[in-house]
C-alpha positions as CSV (number, residue, x, y, z in Angstrom):
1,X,0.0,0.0,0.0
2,X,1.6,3.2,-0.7
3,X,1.4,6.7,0.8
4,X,-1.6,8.1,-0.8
5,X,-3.9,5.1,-0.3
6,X,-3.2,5.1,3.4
7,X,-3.9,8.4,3.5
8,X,-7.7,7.9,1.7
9,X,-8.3,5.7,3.5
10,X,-7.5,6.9,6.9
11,X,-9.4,10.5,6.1
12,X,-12.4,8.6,5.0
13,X,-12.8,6.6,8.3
14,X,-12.2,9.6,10.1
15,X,-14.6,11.2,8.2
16,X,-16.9,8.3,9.0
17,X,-16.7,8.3,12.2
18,X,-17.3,12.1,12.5
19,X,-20.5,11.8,10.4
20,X,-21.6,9.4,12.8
21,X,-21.2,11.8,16.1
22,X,-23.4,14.4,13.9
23,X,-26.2,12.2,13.0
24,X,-26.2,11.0,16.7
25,X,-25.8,14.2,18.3
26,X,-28.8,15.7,15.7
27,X,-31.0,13.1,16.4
28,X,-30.5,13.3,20.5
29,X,-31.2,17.2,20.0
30,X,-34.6,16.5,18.2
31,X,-35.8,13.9,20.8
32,X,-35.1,16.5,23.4
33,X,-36.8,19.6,21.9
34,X,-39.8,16.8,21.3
35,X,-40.1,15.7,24.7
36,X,-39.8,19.6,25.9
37,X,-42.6,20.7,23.7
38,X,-45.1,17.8,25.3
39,X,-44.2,19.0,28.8
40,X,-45.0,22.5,28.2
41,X,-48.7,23.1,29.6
42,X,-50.9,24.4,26.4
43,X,-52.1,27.9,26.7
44,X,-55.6,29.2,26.4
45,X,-56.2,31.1,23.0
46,X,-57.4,34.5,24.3
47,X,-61.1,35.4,24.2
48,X,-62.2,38.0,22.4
49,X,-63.7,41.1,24.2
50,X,-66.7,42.7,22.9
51,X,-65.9,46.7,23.7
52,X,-69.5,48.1,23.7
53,X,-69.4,51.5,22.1
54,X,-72.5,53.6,23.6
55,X,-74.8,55.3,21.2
56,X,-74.7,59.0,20.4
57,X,-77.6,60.7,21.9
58,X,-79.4,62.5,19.5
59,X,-80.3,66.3,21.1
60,X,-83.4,68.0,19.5
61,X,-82.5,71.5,19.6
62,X,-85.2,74.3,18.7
63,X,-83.7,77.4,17.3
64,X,-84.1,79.7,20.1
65,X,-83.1,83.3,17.9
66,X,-86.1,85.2,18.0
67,X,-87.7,85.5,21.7
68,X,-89.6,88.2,21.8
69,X,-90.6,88.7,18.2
70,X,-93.4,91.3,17.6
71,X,-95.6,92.4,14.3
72,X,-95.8,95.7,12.2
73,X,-97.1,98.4,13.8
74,X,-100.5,98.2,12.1
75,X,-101.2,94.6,12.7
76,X,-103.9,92.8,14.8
77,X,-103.0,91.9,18.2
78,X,-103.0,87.9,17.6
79,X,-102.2,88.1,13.7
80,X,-104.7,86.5,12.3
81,X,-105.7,89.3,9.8
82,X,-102.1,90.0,9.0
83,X,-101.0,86.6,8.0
84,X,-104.1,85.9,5.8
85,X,-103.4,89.5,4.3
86,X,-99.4,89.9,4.2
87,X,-98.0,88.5,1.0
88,X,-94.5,88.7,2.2
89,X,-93.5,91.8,-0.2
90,X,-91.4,93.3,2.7
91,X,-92.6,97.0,1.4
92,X,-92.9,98.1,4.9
93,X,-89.3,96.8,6.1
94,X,-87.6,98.9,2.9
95,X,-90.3,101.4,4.0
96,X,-89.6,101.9,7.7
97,X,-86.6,104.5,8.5
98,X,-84.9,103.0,11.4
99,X,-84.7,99.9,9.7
100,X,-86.4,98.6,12.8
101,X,-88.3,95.7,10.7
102,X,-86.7,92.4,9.8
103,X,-87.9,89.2,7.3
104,X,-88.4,85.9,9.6
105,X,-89.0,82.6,7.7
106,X,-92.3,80.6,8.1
107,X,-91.9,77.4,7.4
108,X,-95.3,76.2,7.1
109,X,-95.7,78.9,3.9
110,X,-91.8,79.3,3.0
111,X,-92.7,83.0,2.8
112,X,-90.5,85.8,5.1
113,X,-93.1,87.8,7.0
114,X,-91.8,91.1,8.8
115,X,-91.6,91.8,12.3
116,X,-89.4,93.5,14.7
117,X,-87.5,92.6,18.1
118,X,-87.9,96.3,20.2
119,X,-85.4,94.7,22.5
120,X,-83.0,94.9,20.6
121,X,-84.0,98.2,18.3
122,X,-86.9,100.3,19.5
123,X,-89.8,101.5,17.1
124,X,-89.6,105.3,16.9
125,X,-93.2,105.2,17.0
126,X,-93.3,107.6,13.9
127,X,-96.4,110.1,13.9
128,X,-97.2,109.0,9.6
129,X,-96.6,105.5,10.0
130,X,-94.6,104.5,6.6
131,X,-94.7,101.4,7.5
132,X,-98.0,101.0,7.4
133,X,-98.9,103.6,4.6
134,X,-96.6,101.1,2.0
135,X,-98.6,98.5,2.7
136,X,-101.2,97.6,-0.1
137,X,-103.1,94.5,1.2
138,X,-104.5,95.7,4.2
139,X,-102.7,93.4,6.3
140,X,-101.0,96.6,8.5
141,X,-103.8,99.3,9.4
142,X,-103.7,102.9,10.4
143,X,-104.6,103.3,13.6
144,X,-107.4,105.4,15.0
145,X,-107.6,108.9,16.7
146,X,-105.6,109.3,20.1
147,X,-104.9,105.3,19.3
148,X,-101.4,103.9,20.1
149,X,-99.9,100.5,19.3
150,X,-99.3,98.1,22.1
151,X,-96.0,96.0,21.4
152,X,-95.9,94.7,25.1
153,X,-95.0,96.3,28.3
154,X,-91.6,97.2,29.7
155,X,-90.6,95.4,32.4
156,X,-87.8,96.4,35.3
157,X,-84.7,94.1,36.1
158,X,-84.0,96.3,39.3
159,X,-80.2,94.4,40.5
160,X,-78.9,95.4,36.5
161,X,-80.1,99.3,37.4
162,X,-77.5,101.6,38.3
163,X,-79.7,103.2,41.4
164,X,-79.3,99.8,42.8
165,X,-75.7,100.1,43.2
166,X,-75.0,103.9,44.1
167,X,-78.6,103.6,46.3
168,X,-79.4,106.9,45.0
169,X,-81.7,107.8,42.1
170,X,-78.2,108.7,39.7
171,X,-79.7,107.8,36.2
172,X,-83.0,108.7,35.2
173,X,-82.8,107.9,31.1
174,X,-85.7,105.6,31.2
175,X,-88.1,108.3,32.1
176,X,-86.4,110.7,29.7
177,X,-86.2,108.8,26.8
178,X,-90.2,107.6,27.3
179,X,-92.7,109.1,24.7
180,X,-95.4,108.4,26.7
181,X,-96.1,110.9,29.8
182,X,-96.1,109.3,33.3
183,X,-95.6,105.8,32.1
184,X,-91.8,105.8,34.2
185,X,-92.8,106.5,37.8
186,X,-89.8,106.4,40.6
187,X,-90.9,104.9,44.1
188,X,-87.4,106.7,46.0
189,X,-84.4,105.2,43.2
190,X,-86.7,102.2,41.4
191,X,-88.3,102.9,38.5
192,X,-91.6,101.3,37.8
193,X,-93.9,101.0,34.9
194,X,-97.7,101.8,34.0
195,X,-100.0,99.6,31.8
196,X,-100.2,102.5,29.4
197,X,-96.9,101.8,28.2
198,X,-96.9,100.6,24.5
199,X,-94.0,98.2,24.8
200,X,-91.8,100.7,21.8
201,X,-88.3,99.7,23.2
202,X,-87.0,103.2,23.4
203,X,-86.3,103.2,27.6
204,X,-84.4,99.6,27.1
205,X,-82.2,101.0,24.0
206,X,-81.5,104.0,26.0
207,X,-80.7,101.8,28.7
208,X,-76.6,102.5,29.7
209,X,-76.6,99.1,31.5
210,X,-75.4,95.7,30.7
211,X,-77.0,93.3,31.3
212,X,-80.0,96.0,30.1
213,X,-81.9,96.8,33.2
214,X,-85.5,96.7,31.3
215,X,-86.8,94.5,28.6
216,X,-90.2,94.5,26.9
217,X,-92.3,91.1,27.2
């Protein structure tokens, strides 16, 4: 036998024997890894949580803009003549000249009637009445002799007043500003009210308070 054939020979059964350790030693590692895997207790799958989401509530709002909404001078009291006569032309809001009349939508007719807020700007109580004298249907009237409108009546908020705070009667603009005589009447500081007032607005837009100390209702 000469060199190189005992050297084959001798790598290969090294090799052999090598190959040998490898299968063993892989085999011994799989068993193991096996018999791990059946002692580990099996875990639960997770439930599933149902997350209850609540329901919106729904809100019904009303639109609360207009609260103390009044008709034309000229109208009836209740507006029953007015809305069967008015056809929505709006020739006594371009007419008026304090721009004291507004359109408001009615949704039953989808017509914009006019009326007016004196809250928030006082009818000048005007001695021709435009308003009423562009009106061609009859649904604003004149009114008669020594007749006057009635709007409402004002109506004293005494802790927004400025005689409340200095206790003295300081500011007297109500009863200045009034067009009808003896309708403001002090008791000491307060000012009070008669029923012959016509509910115009003028004594809460002349008014230096805030919140206003008067309002028409």
């Amino acid at each position: 036998m000469n060199r190189k054939d005992f050297f084959r020979k001798g790598l290969a059964k090294a090799f052999s024997v090598m190959e040998e350790g490898v299968n063993e030693i892989s085999e011994t590692w799989k068993t193991a890894v096996e018999e791990d895997k059946k002692a580990e207790p099996k875990e639960a799958p997770p439930k599933k949580t149902q997350i209850k989401v609540p329901k919106p509530k729904t809100v019904k709002s009303k639109f609360k803009g207009f609260r103390n909404l009044q008709f034309p001078p000229g109208a009836d009291a209740k507006g029953k003549r007015f809305f069967s006569k008015c056809t929505a032309c709006s020739d006594c809001i371009y007419a008026c000249p304090y721009s004291v009349l507004f359109p408001v939508p009615d949704d039953k007719t989808g017509k914009h009637f006019p009326h007016m807020d004196v809250n928030l700007n006082a009818c000048m109580l005007c001695k021709d009445y435009p308003c009423i004298s562009a009106c061609e249907t009859g649904a604003l009237l004149p009114y008669k002799e020594n007749q006057s409108p009635k709007f409402g009546k004002a109506k004293g908020f005494f802790q927004h007043c400025i005689n409340s705070r200095t206790g003295e009667k300081t500011c007297e603009t109500c009863s200045i500003t009034c067009p009808i005589p003896n309708v403001v009447q002090f008791k000491g500081n307060k000012p009070n009210f008669s029923n012959d007032c016509v509910g115009c607005g003028l004594c809460v837009s002349s008014c230096p308070t805030f919140p206003k100390a008067i309002q028409v209702q």
